[in-house]
C-alpha positions in Angstrom: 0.0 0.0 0.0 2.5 2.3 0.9 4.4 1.6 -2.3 1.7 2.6 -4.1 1.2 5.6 -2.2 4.6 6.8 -3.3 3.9 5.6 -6.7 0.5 8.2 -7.3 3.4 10.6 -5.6 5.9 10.6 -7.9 3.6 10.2 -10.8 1.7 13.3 -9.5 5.1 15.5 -9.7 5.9 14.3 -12.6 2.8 15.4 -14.2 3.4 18.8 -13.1 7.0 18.9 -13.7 5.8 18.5 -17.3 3.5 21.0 -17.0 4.7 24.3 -19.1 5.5 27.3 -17.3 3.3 30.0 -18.6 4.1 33.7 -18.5 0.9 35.1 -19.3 -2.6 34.2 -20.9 -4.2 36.3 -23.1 -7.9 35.1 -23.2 -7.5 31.9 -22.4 -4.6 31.7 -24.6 -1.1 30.3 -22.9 2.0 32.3 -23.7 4.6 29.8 -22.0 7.6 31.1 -20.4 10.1 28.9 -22.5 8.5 31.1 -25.6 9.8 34.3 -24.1 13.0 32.3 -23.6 13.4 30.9 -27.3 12.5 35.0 -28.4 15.3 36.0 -26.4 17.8 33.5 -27.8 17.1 34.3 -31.4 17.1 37.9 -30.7 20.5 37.5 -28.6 19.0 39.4 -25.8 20.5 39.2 -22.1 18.6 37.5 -20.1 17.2 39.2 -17.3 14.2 40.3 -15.5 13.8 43.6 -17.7 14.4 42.0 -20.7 11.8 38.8 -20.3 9.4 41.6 -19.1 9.8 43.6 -22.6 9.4 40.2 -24.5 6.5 39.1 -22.6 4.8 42.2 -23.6 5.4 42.2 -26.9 4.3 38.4 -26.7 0.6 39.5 -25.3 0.3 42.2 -27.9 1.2 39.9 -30.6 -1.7 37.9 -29.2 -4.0 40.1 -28.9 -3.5 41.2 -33.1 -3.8 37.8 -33.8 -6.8 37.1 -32.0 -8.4 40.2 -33.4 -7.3 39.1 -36.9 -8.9 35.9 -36.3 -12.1 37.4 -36.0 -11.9 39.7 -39.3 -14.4 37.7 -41.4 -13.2 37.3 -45.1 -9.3 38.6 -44.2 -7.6 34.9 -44.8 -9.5 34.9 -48.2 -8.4 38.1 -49.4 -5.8 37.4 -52.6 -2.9 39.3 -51.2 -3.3 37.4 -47.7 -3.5 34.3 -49.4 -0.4 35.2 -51.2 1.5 36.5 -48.4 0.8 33.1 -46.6 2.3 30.4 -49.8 5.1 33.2 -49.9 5.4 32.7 -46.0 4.9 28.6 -46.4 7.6 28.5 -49.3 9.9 30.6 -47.1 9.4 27.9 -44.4 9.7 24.8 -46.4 13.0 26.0 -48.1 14.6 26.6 -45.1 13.9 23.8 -43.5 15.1 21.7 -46.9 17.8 23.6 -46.6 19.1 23.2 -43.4 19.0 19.0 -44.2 20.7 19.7 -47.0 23.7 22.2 -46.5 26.6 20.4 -45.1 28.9 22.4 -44.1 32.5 20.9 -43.2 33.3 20.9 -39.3 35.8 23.9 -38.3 38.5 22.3 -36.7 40.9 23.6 -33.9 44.3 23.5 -36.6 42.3 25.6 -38.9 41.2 27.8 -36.2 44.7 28.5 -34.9 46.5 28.1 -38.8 44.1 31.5 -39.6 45.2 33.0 -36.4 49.2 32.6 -36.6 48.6 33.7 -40.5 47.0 36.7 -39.4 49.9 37.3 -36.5 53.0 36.4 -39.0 50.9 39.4 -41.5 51.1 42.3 -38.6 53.6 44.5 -39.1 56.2 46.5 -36.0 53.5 49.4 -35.9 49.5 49.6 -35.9 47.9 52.7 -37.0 44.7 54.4 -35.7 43.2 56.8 -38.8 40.6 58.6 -40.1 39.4 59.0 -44.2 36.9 61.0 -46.2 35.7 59.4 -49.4 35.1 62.1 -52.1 33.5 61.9 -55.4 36.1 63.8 -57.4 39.2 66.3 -57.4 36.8 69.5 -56.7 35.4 67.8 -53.9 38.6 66.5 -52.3 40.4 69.9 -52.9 37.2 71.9 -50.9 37.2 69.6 -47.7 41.1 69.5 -47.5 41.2 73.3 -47.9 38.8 73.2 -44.9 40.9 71.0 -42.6 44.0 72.7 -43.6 42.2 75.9 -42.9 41.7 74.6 -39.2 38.8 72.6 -39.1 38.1 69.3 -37.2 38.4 66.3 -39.9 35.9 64.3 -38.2 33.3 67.4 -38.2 34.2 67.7 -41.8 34.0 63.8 -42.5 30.3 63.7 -40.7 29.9 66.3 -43.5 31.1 65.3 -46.5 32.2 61.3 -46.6 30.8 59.1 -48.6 32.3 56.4 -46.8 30.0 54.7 -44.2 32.1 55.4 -41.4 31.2 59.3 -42.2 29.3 58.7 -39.1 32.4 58.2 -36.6 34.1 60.7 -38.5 36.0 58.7 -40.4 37.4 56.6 -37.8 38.6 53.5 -38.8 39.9 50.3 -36.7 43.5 49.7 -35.3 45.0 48.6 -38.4 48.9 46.6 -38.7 50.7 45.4 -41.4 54.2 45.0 -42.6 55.8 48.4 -43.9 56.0 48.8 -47.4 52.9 47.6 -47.8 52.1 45.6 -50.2 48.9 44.7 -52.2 46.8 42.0 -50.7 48.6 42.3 -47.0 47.1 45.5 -45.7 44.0 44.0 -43.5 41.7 44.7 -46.2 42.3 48.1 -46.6 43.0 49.3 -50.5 47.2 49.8 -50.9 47.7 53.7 -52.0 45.5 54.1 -48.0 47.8 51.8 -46.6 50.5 53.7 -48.0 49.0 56.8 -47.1 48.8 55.9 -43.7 51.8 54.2 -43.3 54.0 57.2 -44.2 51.9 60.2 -42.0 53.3 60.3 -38.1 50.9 60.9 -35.7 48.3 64.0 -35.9 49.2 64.5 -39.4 46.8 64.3 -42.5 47.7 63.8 -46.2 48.8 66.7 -48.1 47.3 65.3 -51.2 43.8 63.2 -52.0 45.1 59.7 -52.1 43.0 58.6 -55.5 41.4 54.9 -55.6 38.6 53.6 -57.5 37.2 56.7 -59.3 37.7 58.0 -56.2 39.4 60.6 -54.2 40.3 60.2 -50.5 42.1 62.3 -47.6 43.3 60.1 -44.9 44.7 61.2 -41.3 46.7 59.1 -38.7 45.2 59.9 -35.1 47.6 57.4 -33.4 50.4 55.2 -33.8 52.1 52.6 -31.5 53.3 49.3 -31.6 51.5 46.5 -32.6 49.7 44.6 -29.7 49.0 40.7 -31.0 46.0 39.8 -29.0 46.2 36.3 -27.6 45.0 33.4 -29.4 41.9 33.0 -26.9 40.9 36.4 -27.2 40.1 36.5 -30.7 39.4 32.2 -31.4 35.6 32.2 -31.3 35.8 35.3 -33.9 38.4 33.2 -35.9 36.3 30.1 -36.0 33.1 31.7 -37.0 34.4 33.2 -39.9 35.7 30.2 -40.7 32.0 28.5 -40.2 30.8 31.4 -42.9 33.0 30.7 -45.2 32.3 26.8 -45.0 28.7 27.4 -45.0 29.1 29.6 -48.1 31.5 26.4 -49.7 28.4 24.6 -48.7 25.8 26.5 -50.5 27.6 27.2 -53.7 28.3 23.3 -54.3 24.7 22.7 -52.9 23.6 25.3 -56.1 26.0 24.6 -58.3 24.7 20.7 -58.2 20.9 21.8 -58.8 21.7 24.6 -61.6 23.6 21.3 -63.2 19.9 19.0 -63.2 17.7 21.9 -64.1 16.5 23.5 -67.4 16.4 27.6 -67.1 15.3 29.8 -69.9 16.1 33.3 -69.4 
């Protein structure tokens, strides 16, 4: 008897243990805490008290349209509802084909740390700190550089003028190393007469000419420069071995694409 007392126990708890938590309800409708949870994962949201709150509300809201939607007699059999929701089922199947079907190779550790000591053996002695504005042509250049040389702030004058996206910062770019000349292909990224420039201007100092690239024109400044700091393989690993995930994940999809373009018949 008493076995079987503890037996109704234990099935009891387990019952409720399998019970979902639920945040809210919305008339009658459950909105289970784990949803909030999964929201705030996909989002890449801390997870705190404030933030679950936030998502919770936006979760009841949600609700609520949806419930009210619901209710709109004839809205599911309007024609651009009906298309919205195949466009919204294809978008569903396809991604869920194609996450069975894009394999991407494993990242392993010897790749991780080959990309980082190929990065380290690139640096150069110094790293530079610097600023550019991106200018359409030679009138534009010579106008903004008459204004710095005239005394006024580059950054103030990038936010003005750059057509470069980091017109924002004022031209601020990252702490940037490599090995001095530089040489194309080995300058972080960065197009080689920039590198150039910016290798050659000490500290404080901004180019005397528009350093021309691509159609076009460009006035670069060094704010600092100091010697290069490697940052230690730990630091900078996970950053390493997702770009390396990208790039296998775009190997992936290329073959995966390349195989079905080979089966298909397009006209164009």
């Amino acid at each position: 008897m008493q076995s079987q007392i503890f037996r109704l126990i234990a099935t009891t708890a387990l019952a409720f243990s399998l019970q979902p938590v639920l945040a809210a309800s919305v008339n009658g409708v459950a909105i289970p805490d784990d949803q909030i949870t999964r929201a705030m994962q996909q989002a890449q949201l801390p997870d705190n008290d404030a933030t679950r709150n936030a998502i919770k509300q936006q979760l009841i809201a949600r609700e609520l349209f949806r419930q009210e939607a619901a209710k709109a007699k004839g809205l599911e059999a309007r024609p651009d509802v009906q298309q919205a929701l195949r466009e919204a089922k294809d978008a569903i199947l396809t991604q869920a084909w194609l996450k069975d079907h894009i394999k991407p190779a494993a990242v392993t550790e010897e790749q991780v740390r080959s990309r980082y000591n190929a990065v380290v053996a690139s640096l150069g002695d110094k790293e530079y700190k610097g600023r550019l504005i991106e200018l359409a042509d030679d009138a534009a250049a010579a106008a903004a550089l008459a204004r710095i040389q005239g005394g006024e702030d580059f950054a103030k004058v990038a936010q003005q003028v750059s057509l470069a996206p980091s017109k924002a910062s004022g031209g601020a770019m990252d702490w940037l190393s490599f090995k001095v000349p530089a040489q194309e292909g080995q300058t972080q990224n960065l197009p080689l007469p920039l590198a150039q420039a910016l290798s050659t201007l000490p500290a404080g100092a901004v180019s005397a000419t528009p350093v021309a690239w691509n159609n076009r024109r460009f006035l670069v400044k060094v704010d600092e420069v100091r010697a290069t700091r490697v940052p230690a393989y730990d630091s900078v690993r996970p950053g390493i071995e997702q770009a390396l995930q990208a790039q296998e994940l775009e190997r992936a999809t290329t073959a995966l694409v390349t195989r079905l373009l080979g089966k298909a018949k397009i006209t164009q």
